[in-house]
C-alpha positions as CSV (number, residue, x, y, z in Angstrom):
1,X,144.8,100.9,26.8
2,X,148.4,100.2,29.0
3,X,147.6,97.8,32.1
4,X,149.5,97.2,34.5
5,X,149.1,93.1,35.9
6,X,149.3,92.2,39.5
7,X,149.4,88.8,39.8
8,X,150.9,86.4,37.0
9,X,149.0,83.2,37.9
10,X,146.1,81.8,35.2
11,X,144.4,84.3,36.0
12,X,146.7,86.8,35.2
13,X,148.2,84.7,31.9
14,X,144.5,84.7,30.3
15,X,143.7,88.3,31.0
16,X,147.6,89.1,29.4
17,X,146.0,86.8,26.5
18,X,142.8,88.5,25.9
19,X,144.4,92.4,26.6
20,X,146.3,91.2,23.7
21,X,143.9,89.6,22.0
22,X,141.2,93.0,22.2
23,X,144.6,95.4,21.1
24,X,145.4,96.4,24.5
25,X,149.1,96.5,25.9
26,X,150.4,94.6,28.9
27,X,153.0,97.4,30.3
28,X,154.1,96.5,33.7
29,X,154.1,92.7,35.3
30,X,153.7,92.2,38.8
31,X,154.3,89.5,40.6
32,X,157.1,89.2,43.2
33,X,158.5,91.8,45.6
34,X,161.4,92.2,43.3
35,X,159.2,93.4,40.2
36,X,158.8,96.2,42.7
37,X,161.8,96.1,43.7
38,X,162.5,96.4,39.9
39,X,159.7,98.2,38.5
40,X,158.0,99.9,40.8
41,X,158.4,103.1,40.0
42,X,157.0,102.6,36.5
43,X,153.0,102.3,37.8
44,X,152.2,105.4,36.3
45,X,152.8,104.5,32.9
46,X,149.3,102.3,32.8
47,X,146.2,104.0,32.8
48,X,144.8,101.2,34.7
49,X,145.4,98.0,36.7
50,X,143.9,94.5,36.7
51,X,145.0,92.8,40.1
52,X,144.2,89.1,40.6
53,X,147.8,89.0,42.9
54,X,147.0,87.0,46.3
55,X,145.2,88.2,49.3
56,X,148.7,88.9,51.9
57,X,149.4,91.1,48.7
58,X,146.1,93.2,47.3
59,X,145.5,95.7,49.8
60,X,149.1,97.0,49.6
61,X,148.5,97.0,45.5
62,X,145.3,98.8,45.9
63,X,147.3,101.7,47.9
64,X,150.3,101.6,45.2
65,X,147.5,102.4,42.5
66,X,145.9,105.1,44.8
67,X,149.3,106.7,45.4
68,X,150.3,106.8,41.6
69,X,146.5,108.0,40.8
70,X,145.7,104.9,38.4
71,X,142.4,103.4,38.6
72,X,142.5,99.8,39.6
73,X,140.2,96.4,38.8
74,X,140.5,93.7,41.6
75,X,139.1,90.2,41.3
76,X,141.4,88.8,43.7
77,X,139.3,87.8,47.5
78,X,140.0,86.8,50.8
79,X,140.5,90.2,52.1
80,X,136.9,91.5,53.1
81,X,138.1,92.3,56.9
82,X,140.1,95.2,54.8
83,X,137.1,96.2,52.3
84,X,135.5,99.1,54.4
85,X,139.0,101.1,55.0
86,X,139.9,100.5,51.8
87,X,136.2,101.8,50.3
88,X,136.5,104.6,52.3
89,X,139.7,105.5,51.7
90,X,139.6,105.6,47.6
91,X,136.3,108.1,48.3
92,X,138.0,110.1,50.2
93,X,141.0,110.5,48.3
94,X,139.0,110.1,45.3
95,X,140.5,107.6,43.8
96,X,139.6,104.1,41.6
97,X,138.4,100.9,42.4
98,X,136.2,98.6,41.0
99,X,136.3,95.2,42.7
100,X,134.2,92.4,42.3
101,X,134.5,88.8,44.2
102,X,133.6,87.6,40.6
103,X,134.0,88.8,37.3
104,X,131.5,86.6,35.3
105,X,128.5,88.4,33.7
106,X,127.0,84.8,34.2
107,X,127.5,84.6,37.8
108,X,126.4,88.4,38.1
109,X,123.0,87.8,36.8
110,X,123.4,84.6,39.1
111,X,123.1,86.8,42.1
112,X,120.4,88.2,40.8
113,X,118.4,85.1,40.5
114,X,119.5,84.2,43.6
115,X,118.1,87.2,45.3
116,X,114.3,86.2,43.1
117,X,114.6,82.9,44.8
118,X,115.7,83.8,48.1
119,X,112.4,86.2,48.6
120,X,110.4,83.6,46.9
121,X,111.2,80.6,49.3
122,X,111.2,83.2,52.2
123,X,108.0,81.7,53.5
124,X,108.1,78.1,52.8
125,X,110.6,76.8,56.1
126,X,109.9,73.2,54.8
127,X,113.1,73.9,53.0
128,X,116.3,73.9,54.5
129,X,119.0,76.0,52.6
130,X,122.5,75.5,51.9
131,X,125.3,76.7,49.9
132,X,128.2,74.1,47.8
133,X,131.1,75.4,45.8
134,X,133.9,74.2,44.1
135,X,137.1,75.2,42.8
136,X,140.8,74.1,41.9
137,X,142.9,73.2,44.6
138,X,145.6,76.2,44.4
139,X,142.1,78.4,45.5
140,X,143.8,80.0,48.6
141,X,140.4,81.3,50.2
142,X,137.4,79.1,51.3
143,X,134.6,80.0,51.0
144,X,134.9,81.9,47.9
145,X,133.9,85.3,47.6
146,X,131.2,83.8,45.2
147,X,129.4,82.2,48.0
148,X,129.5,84.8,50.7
149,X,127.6,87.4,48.3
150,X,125.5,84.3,47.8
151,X,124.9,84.0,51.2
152,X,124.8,87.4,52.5
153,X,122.1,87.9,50.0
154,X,120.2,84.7,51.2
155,X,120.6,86.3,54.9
156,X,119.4,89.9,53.4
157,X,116.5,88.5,51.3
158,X,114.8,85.3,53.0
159,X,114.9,86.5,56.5
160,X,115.4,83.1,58.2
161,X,119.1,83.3,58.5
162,X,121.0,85.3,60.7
163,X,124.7,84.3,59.6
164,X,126.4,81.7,57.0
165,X,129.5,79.5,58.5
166,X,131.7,77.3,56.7
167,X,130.4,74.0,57.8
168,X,127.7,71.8,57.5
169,X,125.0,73.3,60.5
170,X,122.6,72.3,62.4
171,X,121.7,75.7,64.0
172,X,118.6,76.8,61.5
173,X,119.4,80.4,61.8
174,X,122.7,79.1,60.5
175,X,123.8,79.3,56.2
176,X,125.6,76.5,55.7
177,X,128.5,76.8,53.0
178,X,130.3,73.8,52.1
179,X,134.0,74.3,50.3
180,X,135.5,71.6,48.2
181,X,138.8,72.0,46.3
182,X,139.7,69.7,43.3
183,X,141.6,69.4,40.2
184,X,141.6,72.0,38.1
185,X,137.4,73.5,38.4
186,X,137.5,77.0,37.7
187,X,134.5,77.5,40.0
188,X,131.0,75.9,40.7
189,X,128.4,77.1,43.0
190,X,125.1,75.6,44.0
191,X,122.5,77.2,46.2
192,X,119.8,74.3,47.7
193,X,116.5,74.3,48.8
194,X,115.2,70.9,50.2
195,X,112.7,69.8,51.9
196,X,111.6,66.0,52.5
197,X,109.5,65.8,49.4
198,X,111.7,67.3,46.6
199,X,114.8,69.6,46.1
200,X,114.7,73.3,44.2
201,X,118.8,73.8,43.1
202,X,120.3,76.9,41.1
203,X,123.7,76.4,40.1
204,X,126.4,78.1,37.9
205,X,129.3,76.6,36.7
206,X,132.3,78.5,35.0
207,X,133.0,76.0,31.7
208,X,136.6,78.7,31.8
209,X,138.5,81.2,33.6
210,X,138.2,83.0,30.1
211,X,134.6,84.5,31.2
212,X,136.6,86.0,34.2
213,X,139.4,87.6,32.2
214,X,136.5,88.8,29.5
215,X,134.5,90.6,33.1
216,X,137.5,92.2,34.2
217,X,138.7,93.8,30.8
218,X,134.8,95.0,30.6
219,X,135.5,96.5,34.2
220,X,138.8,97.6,32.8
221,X,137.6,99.7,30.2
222,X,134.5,101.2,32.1
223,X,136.4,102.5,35.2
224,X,138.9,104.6,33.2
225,X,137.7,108.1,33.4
226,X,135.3,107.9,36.8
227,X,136.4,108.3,40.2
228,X,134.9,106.1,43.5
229,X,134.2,102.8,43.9
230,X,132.6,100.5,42.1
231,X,131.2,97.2,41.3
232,X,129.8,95.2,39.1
233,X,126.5,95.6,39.4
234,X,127.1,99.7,38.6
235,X,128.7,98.4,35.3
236,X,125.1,96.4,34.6
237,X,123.2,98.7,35.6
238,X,125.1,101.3,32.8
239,X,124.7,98.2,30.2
240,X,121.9,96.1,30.8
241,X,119.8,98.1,33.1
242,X,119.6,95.9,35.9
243,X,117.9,96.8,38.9
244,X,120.0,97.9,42.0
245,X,117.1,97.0,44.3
């Protein structure tokens, strides 16, 4: 398989390390305006792109790959205000993209749990809930796309909130999500229930970014040959049969 790379952070560098790693080939690098500049007119050689570039830079990416008819894999976030033109578009061009906020099968089936428990404390408004994640300090989006699917499926399942915000609340229709960048954390996320007597906590932490770069190369390989859009949870349900409830 030929990928192209948007995006030559440590992302990018351990993705490039296990392409190599499973026999792929790294083709085309991008990561500048000049490498398209430079380059650019060499997209076509991949038969698919990985894109963990910056968010000022995806959705222009996204329409390269559309134009030159390869199917592209995006893990970067911070660009959901652009997600619904740019889902429409690639069906009605019918094009590829599969995009996921996170790449982890761990965190995946995380968000699965998380939707159990949501429904399951539904009833019991004892117990506040709140949101805490955690990631390196050169993490240009806050709060990570991790915790919004988090939260939007809190608001979805448990039916006592009616929005999340980025702060600490006080409104109880209100999903608190509190951000904290440090060192070098590839990513933590905690979902809380508390009430005054005790404290119910789920939490996932990434021990690597290599579980990121091993999601992606799964999504990577799945996506070539299919046309729409996609998302992780359509590559679980075609290998471990989770339900899309």
């Amino acid at each position: 398989m030929k990928i192209a790379l948007f995006g030559y952070g440590k992302m990018g560098q351990e993705i490039e390390k296990l392409a190599i790693k499973k026999g792929h080939e790294i083709v085309l690098i991008y990561d500048s305006l000049e490498d398209w500049d430079d380059n650019g007119n060499l997209l076509p050689e991949a038969d698919v792109a990985i894109d963990f570039s910056s968010p000022i830079s995806v959705v222009e990416n996204i329409y390269h790959c559309f134009d030159a008819k390869i199917p592209i894999v995006v893990g970067t976030t911070g660009w959901l205000d652009d997600l619904e033109k740019v889902r429409q578009d690639c069906m009605s061009i019918e094009q590829s993209l599969f995009f996921a906020p996170n790449f982890s099968i761990g965190v995946n089936l995380f968000f699965n749990l998380n939707r159990y428990v949501a429904q399951l404390m539904s009833k019991w408004e004892d117990y506040s809930i709140s949101i805490e994640e955690t990631h390196h300090i050169h993490k240009q989006d806050a709060p990570s796309g991790t915790a919004i699917v988090l939260a939007n499926d809190i608001i979805r399942y448990s039916e006592r909130k009616e929005k999340w915000v980025n702060e600490i609340v006080e409104n109880p229709e209100e999903l608190g999500i509190k951000s904290y960048r440090t060192d070098n954390v590839p990513g933590t996320h905690v979902v809380k229930y508390e009430s005054d007597e005790d404290c119910i906590e789920i939490i996932h932490t990434a021990k690597s970014r290599r579980g990121f770069a091993m999601g992606a190369m799964l999504g990577a390989e799945w996506i070539i040959g299919k046309k729409g859009f996609f998302d992780m949870k359509n590559l679980l349900e075609s290998q471990l049969f989770i339900d899309r409830k």
